[in-house]
PDB file as gemmi writes it, atoms N, CA and C in Angstrom:
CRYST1    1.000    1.000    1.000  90.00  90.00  90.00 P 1                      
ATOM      1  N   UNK A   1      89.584 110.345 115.213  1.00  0.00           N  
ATOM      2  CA  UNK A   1      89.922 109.883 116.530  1.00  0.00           C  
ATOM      3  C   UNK A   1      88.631 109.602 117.301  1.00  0.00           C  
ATOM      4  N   UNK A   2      88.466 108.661 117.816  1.00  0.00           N  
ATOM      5  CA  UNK A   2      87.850 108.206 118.687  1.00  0.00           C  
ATOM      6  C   UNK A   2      87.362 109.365 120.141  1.00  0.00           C  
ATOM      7  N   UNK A   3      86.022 109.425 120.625  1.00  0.00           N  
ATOM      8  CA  UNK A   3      85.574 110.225 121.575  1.00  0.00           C  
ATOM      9  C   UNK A   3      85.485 109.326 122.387  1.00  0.00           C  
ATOM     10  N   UNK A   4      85.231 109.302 123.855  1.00  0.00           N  
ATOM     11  CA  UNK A   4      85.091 108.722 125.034  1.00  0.00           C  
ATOM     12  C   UNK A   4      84.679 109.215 126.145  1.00  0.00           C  
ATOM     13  N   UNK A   5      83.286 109.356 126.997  1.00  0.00           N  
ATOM     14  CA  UNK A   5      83.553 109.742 128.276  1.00  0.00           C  
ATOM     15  C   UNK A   5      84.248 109.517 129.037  1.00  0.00           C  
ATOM     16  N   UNK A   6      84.842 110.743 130.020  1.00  0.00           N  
ATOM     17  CA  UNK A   6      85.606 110.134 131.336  1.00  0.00           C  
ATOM     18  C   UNK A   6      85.306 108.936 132.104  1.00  0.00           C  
ATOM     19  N   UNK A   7      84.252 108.763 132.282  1.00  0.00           N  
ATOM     20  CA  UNK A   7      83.239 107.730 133.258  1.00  0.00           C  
ATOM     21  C   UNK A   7      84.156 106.143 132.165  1.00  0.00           C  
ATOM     22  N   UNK A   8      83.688 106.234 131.033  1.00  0.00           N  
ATOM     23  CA  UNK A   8      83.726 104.837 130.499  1.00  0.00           C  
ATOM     24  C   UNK A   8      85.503 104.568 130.330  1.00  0.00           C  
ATOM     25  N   UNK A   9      86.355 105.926 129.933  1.00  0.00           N  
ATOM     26  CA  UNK A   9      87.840 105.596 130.204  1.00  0.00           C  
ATOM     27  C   UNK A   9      88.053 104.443 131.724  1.00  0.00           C  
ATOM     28  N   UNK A  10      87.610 105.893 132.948  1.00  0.00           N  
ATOM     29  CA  UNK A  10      87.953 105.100 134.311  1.00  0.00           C  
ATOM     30  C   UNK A  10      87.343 103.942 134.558  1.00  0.00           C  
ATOM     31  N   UNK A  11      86.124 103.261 134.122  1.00  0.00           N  
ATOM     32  CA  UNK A  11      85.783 102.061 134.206  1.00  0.00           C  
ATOM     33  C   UNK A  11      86.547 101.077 133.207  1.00  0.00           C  
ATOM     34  N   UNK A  12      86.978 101.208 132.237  1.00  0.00           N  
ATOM     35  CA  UNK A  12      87.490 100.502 131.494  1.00  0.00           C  
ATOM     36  C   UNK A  12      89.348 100.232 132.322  1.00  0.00           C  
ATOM     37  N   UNK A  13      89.655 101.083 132.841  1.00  0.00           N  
ATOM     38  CA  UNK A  13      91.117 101.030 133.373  1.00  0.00           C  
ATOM     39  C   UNK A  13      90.667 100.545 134.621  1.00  0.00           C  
ATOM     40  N   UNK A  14      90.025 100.496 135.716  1.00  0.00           N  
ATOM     41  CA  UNK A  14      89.256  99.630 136.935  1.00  0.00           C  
ATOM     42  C   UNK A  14      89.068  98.259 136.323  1.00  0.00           C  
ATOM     43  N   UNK A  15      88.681  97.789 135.388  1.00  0.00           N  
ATOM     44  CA  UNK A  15      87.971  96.679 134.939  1.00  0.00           C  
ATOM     45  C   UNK A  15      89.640  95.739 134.426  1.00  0.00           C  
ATOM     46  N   UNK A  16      90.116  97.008 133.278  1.00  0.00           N  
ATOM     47  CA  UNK A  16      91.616  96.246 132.723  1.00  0.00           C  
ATOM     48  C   UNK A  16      92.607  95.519 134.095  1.00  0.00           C  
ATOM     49  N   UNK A  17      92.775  96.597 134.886  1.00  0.00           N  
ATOM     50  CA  UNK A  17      93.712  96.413 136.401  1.00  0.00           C  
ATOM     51  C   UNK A  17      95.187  96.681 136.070  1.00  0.00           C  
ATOM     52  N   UNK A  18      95.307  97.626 134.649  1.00  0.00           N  
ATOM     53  CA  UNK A  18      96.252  98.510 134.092  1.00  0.00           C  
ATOM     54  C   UNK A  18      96.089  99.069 132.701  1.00  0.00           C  
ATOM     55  N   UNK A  19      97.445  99.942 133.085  1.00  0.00           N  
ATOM     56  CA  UNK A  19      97.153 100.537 131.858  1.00  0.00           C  
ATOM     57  C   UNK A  19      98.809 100.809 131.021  1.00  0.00           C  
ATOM     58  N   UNK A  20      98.942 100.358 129.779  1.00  0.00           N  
ATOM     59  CA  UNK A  20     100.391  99.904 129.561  1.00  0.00           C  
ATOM     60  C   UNK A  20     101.150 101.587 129.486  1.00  0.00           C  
ATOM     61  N   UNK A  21     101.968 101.581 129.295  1.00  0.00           N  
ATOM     62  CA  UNK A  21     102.411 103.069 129.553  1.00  0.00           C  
ATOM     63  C   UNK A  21     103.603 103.076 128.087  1.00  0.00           C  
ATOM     64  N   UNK A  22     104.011 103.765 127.316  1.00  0.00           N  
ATOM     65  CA  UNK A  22     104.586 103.685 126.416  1.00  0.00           C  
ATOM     66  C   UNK A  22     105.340 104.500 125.718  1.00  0.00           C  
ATOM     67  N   UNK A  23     106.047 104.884 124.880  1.00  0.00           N  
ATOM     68  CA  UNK A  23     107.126 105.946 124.419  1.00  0.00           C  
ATOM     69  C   UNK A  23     107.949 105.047 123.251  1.00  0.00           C  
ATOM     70  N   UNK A  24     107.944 105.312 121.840  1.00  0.00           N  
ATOM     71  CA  UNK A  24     108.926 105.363 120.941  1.00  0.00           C  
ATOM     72  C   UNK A  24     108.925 106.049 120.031  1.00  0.00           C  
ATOM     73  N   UNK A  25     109.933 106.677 119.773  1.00  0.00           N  
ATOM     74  CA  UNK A  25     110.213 107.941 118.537  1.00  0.00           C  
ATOM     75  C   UNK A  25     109.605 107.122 117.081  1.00  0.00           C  
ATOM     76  N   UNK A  26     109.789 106.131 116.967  1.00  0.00           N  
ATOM     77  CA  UNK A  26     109.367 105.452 115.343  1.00  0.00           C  
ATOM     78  C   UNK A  26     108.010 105.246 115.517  1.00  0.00           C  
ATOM     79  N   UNK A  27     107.210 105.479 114.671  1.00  0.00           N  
ATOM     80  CA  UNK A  27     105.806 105.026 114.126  1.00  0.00           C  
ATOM     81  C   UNK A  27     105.552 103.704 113.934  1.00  0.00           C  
ATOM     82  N   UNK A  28     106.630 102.771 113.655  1.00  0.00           N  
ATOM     83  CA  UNK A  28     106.172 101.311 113.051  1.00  0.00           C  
ATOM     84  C   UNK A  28     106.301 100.474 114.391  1.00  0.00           C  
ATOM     85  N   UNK A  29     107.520 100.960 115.086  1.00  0.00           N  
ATOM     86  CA  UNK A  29     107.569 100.402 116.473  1.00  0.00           C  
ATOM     87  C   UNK A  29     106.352 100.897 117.446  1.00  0.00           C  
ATOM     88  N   UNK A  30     105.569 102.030 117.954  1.00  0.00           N  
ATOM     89  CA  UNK A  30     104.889 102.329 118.105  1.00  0.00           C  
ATOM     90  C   UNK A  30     103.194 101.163 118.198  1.00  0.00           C  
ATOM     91  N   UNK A  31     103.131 101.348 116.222  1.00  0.00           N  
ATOM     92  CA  UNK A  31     102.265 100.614 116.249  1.00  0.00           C  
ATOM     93  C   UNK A  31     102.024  98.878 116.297  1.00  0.00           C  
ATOM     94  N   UNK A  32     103.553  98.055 116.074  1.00  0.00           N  
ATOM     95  CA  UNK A  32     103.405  97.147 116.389  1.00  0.00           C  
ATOM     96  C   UNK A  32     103.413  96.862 118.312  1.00  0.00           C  
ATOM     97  N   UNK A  33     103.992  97.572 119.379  1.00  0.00           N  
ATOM     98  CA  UNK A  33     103.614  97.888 120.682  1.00  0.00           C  
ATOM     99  C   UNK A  33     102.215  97.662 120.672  1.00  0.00           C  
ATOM    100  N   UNK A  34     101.875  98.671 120.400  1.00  0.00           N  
ATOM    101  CA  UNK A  34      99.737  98.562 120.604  1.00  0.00           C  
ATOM    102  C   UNK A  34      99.654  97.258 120.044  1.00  0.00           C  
ATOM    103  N   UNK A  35      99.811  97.301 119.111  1.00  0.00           N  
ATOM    104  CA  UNK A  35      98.964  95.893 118.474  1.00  0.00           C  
ATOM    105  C   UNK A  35      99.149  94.478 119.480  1.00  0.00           C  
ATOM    106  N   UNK A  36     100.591  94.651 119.986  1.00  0.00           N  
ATOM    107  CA  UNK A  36     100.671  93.374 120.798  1.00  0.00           C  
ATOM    108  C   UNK A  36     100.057  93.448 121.980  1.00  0.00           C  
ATOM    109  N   UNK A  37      99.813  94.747 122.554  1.00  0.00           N  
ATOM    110  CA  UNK A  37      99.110  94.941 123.465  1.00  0.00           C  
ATOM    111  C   UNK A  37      97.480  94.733 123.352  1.00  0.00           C  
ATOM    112  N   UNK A  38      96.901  94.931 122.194  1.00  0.00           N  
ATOM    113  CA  UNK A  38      95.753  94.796 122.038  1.00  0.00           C  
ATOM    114  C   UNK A  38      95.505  93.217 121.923  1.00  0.00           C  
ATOM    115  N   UNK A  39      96.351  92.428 121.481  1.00  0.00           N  
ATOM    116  CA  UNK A  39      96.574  90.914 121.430  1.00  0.00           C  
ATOM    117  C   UNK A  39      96.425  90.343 122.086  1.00  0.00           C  
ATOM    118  N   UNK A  40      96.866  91.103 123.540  1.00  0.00           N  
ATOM    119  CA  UNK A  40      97.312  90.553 124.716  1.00  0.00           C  
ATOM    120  C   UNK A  40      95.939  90.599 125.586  1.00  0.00           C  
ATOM    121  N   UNK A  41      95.016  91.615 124.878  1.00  0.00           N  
ATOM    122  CA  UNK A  41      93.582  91.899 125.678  1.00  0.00           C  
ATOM    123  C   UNK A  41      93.422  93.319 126.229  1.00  0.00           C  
ATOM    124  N   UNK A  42      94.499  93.828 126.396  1.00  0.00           N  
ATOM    125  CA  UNK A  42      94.842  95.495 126.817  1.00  0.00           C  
ATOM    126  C   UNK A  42      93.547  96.306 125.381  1.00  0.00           C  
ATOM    127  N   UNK A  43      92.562  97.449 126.222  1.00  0.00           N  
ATOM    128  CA  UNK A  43      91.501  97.867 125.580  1.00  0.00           C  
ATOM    129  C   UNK A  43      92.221  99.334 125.798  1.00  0.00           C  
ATOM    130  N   UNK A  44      93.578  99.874 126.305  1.00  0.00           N  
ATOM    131  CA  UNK A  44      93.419 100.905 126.627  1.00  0.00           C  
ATOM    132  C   UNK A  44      95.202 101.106 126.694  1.00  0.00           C  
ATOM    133  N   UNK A  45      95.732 101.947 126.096  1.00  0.00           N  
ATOM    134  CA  UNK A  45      97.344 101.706 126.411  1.00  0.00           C  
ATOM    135  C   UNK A  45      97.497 103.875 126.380  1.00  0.00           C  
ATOM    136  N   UNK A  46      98.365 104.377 127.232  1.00  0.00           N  
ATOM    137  CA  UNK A  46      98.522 105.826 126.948  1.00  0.00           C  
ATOM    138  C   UNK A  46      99.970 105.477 126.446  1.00  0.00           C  
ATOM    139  N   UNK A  47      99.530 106.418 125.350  1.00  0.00           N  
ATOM    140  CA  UNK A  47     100.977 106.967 124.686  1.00  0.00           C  
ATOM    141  C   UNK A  47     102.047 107.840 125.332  1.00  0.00           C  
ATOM    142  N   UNK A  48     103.116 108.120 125.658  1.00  0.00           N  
ATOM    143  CA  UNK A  48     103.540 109.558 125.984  1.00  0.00           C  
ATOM    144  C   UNK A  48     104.358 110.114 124.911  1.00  0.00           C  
ATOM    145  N   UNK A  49     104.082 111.428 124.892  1.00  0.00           N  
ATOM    146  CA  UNK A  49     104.801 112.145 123.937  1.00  0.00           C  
ATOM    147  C   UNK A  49     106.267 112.914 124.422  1.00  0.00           C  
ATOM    148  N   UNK A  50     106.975 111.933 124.291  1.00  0.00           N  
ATOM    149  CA  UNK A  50     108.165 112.643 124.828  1.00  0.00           C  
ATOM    150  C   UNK A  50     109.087 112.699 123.917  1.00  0.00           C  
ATOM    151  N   UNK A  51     108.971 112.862 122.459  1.00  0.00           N  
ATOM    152  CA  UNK A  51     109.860 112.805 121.187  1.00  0.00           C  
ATOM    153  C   UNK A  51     110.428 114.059 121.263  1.00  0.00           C  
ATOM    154  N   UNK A  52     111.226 114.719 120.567  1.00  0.00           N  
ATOM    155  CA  UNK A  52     111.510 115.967 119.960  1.00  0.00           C  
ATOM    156  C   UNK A  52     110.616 116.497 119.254  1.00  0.00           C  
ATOM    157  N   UNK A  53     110.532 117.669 119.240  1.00  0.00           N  
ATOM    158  CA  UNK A  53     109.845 118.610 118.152  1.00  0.00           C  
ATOM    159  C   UNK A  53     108.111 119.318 118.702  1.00  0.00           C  
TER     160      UNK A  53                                                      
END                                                                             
């Protein structure tokens, strides 16, 4: 996994002018989400973990 300072997160989400917000129980759906988001130019998307378990 990737490290990051705080400083370069909050400049990078100032600079984006969002940040995509996201949630799906499947892995494949998941990663095709990011990917279109990264497509789209998005450098930064939070996951939430709101699955079971």
């Amino acid at each position: 996994m990737a490290n990051f300072y705080k400083s370069e997160v909050i400049t990078e989400m100032r600079e984006q002018g969002l940040v995509p917000v996201f949630y799906h129980g499947k892995k494949e759906v998941v990663l095709n989400v990011v990917e279109a988001c990264v497509k789209g130019g998005s450098r930064l998307v939070e996951f939430t973990n709101r699955g079971e378990g």
